[in-house]
C-alpha positions as CSV (number, residue, x, y, z in Angstrom):
1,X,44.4,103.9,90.7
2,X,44.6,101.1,87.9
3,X,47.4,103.6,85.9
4,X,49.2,104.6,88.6
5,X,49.8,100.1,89.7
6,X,50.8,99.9,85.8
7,X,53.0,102.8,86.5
8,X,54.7,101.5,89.6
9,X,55.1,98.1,88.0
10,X,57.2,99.4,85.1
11,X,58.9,101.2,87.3
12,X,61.3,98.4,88.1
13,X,62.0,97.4,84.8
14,X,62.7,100.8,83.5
15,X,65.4,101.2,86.1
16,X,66.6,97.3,85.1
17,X,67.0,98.6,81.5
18,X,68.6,101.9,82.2
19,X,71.6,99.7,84.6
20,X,71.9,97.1,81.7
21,X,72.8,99.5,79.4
22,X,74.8,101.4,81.6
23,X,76.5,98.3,82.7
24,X,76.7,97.4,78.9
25,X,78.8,100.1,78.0
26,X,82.2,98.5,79.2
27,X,81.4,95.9,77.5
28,X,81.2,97.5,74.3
29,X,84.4,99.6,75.4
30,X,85.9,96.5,75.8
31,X,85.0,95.1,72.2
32,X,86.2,98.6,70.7
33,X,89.9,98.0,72.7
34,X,89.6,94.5,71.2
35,X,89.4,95.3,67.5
36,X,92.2,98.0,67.9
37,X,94.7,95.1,69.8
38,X,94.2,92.5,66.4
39,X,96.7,95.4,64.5
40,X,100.1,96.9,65.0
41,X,100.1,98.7,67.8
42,X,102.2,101.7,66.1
43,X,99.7,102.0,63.2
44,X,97.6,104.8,64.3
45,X,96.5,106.2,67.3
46,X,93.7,104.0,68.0
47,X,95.8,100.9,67.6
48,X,98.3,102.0,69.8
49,X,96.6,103.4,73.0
50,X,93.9,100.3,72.4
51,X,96.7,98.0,73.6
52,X,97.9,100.4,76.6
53,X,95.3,99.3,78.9
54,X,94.7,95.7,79.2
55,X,97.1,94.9,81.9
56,X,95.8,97.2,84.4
57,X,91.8,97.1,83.8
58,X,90.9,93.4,82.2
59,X,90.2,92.0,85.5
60,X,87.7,95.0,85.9
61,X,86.2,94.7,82.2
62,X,85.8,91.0,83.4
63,X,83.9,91.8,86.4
64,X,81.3,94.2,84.8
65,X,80.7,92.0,81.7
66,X,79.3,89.5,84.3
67,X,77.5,92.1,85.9
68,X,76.3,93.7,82.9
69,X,75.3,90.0,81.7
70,X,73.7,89.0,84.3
71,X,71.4,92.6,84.5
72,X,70.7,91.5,81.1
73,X,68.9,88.1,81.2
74,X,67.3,90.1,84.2
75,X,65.7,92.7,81.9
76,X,64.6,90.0,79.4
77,X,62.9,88.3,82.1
78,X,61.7,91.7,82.9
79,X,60.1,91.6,79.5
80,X,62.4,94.2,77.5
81,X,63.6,91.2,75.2
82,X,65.0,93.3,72.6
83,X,67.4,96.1,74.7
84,X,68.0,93.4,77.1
85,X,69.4,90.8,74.0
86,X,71.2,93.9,72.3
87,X,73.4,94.0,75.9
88,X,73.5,90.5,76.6
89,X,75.2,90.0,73.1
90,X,77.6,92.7,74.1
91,X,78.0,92.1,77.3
92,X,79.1,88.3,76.4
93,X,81.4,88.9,74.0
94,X,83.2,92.1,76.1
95,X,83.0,89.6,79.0
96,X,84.8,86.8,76.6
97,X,87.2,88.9,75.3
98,X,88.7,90.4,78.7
99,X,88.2,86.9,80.0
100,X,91.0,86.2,77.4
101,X,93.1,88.7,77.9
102,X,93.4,88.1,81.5
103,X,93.7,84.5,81.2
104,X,96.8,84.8,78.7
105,X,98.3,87.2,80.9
106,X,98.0,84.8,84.0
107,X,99.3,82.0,81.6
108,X,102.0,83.9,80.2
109,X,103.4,84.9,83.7
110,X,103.1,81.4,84.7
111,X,105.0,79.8,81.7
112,X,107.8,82.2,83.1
113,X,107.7,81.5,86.7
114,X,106.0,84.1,87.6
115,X,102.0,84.2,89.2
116,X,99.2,86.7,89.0
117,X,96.4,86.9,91.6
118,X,93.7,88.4,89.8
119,X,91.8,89.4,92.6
120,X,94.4,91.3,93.9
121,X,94.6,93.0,90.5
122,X,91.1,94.3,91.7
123,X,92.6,96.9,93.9
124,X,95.2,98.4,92.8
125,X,97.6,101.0,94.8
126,X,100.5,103.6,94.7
127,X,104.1,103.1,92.7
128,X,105.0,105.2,95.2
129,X,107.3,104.0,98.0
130,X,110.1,106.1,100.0
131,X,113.8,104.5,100.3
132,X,115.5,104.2,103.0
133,X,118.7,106.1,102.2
134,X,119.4,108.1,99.1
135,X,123.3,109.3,99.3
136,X,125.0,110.9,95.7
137,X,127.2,108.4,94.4
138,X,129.1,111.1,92.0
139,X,129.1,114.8,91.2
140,X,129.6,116.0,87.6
141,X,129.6,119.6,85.9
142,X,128.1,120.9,89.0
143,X,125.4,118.1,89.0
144,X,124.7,115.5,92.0
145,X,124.0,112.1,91.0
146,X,121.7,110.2,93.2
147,X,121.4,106.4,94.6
148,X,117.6,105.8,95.7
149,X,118.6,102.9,98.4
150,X,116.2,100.2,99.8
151,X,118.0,97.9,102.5
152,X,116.5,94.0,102.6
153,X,113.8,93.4,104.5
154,X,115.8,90.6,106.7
155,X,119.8,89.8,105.6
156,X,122.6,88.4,107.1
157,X,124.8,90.7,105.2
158,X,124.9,88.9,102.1
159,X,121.3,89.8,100.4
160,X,122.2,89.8,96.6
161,X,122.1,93.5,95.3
162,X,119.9,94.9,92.1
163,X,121.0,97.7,90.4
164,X,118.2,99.4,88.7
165,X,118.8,102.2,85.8
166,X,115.1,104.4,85.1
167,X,113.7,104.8,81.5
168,X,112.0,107.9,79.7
169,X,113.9,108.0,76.8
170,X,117.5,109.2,78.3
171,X,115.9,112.4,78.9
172,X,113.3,112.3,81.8
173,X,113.6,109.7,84.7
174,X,114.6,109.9,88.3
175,X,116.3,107.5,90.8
176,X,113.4,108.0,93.5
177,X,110.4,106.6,91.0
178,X,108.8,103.4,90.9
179,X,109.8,103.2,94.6
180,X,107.2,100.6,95.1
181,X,108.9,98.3,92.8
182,X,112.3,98.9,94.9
183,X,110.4,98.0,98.0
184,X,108.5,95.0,96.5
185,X,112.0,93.3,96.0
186,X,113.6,94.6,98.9
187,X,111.1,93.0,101.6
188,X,111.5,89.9,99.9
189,X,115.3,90.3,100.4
190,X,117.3,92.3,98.0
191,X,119.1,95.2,98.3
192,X,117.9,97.5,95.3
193,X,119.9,100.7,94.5
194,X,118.3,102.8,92.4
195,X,120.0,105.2,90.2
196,X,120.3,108.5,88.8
197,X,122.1,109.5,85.5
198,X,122.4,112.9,83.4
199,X,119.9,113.4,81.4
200,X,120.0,114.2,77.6
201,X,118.3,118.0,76.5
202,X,117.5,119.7,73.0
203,X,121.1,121.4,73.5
204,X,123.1,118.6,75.2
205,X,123.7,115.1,74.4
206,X,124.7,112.1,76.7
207,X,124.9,109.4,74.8
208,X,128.5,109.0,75.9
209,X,127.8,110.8,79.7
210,X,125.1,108.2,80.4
211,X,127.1,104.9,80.0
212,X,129.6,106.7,82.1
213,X,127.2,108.1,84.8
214,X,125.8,104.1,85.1
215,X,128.8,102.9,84.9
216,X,130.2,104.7,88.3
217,X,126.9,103.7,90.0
218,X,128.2,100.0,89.2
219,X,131.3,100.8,90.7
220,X,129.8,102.9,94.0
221,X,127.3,100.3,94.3
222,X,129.8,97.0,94.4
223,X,132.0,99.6,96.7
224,X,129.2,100.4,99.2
225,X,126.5,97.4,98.8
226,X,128.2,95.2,102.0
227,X,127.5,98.6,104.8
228,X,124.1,98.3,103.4
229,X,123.3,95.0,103.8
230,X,124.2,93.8,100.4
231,X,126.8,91.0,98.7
232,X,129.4,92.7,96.6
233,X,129.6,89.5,94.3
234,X,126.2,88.9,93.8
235,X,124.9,91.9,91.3
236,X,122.0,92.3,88.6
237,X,122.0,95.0,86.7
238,X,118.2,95.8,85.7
239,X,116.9,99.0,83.6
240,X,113.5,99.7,81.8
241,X,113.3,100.6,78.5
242,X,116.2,103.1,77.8
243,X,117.2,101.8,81.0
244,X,117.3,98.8,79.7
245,X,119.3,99.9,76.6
246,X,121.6,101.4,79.3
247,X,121.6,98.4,82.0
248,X,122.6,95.9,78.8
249,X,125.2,98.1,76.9
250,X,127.1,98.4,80.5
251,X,126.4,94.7,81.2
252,X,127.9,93.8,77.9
253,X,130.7,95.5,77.5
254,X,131.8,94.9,81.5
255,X,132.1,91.6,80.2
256,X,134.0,92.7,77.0
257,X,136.4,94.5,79.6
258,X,135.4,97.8,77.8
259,X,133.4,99.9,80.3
260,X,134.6,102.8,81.5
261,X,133.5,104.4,84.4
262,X,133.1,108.1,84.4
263,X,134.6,108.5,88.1
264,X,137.5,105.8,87.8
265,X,137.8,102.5,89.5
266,X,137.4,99.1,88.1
267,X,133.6,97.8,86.3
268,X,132.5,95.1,87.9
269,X,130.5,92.5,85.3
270,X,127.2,91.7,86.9
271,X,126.0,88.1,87.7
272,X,122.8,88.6,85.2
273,X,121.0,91.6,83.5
274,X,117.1,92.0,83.7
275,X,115.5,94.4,81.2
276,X,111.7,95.5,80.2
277,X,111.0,96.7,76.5
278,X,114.6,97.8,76.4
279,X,115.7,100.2,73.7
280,X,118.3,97.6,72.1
281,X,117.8,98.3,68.8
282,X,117.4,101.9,68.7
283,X,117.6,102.3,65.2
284,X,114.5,100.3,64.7
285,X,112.8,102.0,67.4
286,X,113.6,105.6,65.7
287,X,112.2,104.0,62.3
288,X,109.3,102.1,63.6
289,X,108.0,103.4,66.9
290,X,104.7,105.4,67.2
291,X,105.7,109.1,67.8
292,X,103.7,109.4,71.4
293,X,102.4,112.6,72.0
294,X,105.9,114.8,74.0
295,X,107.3,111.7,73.9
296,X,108.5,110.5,70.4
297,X,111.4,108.2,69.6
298,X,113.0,110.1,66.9
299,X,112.6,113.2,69.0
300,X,114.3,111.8,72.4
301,X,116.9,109.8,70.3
302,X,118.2,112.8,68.4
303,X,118.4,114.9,71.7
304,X,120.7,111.4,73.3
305,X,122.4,111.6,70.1
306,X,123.0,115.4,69.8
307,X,121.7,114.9,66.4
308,X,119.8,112.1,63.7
309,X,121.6,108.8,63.3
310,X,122.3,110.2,60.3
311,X,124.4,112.9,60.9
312,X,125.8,110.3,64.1
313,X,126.6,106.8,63.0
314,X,129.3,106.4,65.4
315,X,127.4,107.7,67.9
316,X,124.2,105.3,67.2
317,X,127.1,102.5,66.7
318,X,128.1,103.1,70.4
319,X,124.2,103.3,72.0
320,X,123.2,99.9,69.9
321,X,123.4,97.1,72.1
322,X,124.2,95.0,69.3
323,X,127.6,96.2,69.6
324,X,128.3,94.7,72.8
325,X,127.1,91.3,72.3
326,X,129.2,88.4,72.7
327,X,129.3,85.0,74.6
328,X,130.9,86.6,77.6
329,X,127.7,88.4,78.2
330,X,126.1,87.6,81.4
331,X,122.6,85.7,81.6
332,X,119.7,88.2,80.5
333,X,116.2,88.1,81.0
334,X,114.1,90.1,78.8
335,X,110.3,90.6,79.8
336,X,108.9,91.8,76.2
337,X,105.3,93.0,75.9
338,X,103.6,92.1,72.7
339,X,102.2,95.0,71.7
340,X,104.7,97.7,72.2
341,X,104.2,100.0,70.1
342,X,106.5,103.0,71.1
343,X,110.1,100.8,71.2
344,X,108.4,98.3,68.7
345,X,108.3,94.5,69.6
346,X,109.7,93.1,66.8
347,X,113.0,94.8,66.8
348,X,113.5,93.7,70.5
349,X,112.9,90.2,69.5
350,X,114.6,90.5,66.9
351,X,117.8,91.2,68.5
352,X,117.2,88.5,71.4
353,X,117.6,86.1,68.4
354,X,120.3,87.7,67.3
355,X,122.1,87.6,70.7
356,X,121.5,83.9,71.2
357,X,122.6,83.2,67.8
358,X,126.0,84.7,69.0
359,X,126.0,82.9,72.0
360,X,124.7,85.3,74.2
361,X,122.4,83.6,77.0
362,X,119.4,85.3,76.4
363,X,115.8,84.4,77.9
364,X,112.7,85.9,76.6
365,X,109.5,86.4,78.5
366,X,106.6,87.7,76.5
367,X,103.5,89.2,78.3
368,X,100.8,89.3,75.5
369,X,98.0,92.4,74.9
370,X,100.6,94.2,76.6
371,X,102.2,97.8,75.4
372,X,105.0,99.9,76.7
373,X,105.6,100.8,80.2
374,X,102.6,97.8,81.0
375,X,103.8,97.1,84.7
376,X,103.9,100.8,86.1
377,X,100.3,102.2,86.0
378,X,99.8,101.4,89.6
379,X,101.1,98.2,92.1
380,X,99.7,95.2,91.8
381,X,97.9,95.3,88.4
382,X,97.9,92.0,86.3
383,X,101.5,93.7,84.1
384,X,102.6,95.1,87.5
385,X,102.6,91.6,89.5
386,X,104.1,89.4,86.4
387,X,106.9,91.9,85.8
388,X,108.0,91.7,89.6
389,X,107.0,87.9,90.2
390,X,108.6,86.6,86.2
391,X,112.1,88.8,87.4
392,X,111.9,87.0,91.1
393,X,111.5,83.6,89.4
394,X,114.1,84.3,86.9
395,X,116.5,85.0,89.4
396,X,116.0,82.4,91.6
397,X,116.8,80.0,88.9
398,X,120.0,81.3,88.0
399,X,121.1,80.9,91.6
400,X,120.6,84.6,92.7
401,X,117.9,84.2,95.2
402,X,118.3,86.3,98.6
């Protein structure tokens, strides 16, 4: 009888010490991501996928630590000092670390306008959203070209317009993704028109098709934006990574009065340009950036180019943003993560400087302990609400507000 009391008294702690190391795990997760983050990001393969994660599951890593923290003093109490020190320590400093992650992603969005909730960053949800109208804006060798709309939630007519140009490397990429995105700025009274360009293959290039495609979309988009609720004169021009390359290289050279459209009529120069981790320097990008699994920079830049920079100078002259910069560029905001490792950080800083030395009126917005593609895991993750709320901001104090 004696045995079997003993028995049912351990009992408790047994299970105490099994969901404090269980708990515990995260947190050593969380310490392992930690290490990886304090290197370049393109390094190696640990480096780079240990700084892919932070913006969508910090606030989680936060959450257990505590939990896995406060099973621990538990078990101690419960008498299992030693396993229940070993996860305190690790729950502590996995619960410290994600604490700072999530606290400089918070401050960072805030120093740019922008505002996180973190609880809402607890439950995350679907990019998906459907839009409201998708018409083709142009057809070209037999292909349709699309225009994902979203009408403003509320406008009188004159809601200013965002026209947003996809990433994936100029060879993957659709109008309709990322809808939730569209739909985020649309209630809060923009008309967004998503579009679609040709996309470059192993046997054809579009580095020049592209610009062209984008370029038309810019002119449909001014043409059609009033029946859709929007303001012909009020236009951003926004992309995502070789999005962005493309939304900047039409932006700029709009300005420059040397974009052509690949179905006629006149470019109109946007009121301001919003990019994330935009391929602007390409050529550092193709030297520097960690060759992702299917998804490599040298690979997808030689299939925009038709070929290595090598064998194309002119052609990797003419997708360079630096070639388009000039004082007559319109404002840009670029929201850089820290640790991109795929279209390196450092060459995309390098050429904001570059641009504001020659008078282009760039704005930087870092978001730290994040990597490439940060905001698009799933709506309303910490990287998902300071990329929408640090644009919003942004464009609100540059007079461009719905």
């Amino acid at each position: 009888m004696s045995a079997q009391l003993t028995r049912n008294r351990r009992w408790p702690g047994r299970v105490l010490v099994v969901l404090a190391v269980v708990l515990g795990l995260p947190s050593l997760v969380t310490v392992v991501l930690g290490t990886g983050t304090l290197f370049a990001a393109q390094s190696n393969p640990f480096t780079f996928f240990s700084s892919y994660f932070w913006t969508t599951i910090a606030p989680f890593l936060v959450a257990l630590g505590v939990l896995g923290l406060v099973l621990a003093v538990l078990t101690i109490l419960a008498g299992h000092r030693r396993v229940g020190g070993v996860v305190a320590v690790v729950a502590l400093a996995g619960t410290v670390w994600s604490g700072v992650v999530t606290g400089s992603i918070v401050h960072a969005a805030a120093d740019a306008g922008g505002s996180v909730d973190v609880f809402a960053a607890l439950t995350p949800g679907s990019m998906d959203a459907r839009s409201d109208a998708r018409p083709v804006y142009e057809q070209v060798d037999g292909q349709r070209l699309h225009a994902s709309v979203y009408r403003p939630a509320s406008s009188g007519g004159d809601a200013p317009v965002i026209m947003y140009i996809h990433g994936g490397g100029w060879i993957n990429g659709s109008d309709a993704e990322l809808g939730h995105d569209r739909r985020w700025y649309a209630d809060r009274g923009y008309l967004v028109v998503s579009v679609d360009y040709r996309l470059a293959t192993t046997t054809h290039a579009t580095w020049d098709e592209a610009p062209a495609d984008v370029a038309c979309a810019l002119v449909w988009t001014q043409e059609h934006a009033a029946s859709y609720g929007g303001d012909p004169d009020r236009i951003v021009l926004s992309g995502d990574s070789a999005g962005g390359n493309l939304a900047v290289n039409l932006a700029y050279s709009a300005a420059l009065g040397t974009a052509t459209s690949g179905c006629g009529g006149t470019v109109p120069v946007p009121d301001a340009v919003v990019t994330q981790y935009p391929v602007v320097d390409p050529q550092d990008a193709y030297d520097h950036g960690y060759p992702a699994p299917a998804f490599e920079p040298r690979t997808f830049t030689d299939d925009y180019l038709g070929g290595t920079p090598a064998q194309h100078p002119d052609r990797m002259t003419a997708i360079s943003s630096s070639t388009y910069v000039s004082p007559k560029a319109p404002p840009t905001l670029v929201i850089e993560p820290q640790r991109d490792g795929l279209i390196p950080s450092a060459g995309v800083e390098s050429w904001v400087a570059a641009a504001r030395d020659a008078g282009a009126p760039v704005t930087s917005a870092p978001v730290p302990f994040a990597n490439h593609t940060f905001d698009q895991a799933a709506s309303g993750t910490l990287g998902n609400q300071a990329a929408l709320t640090i644009t919003t901001a942004y464009l609100h104090r540059i007079g461009l507000a719905p």
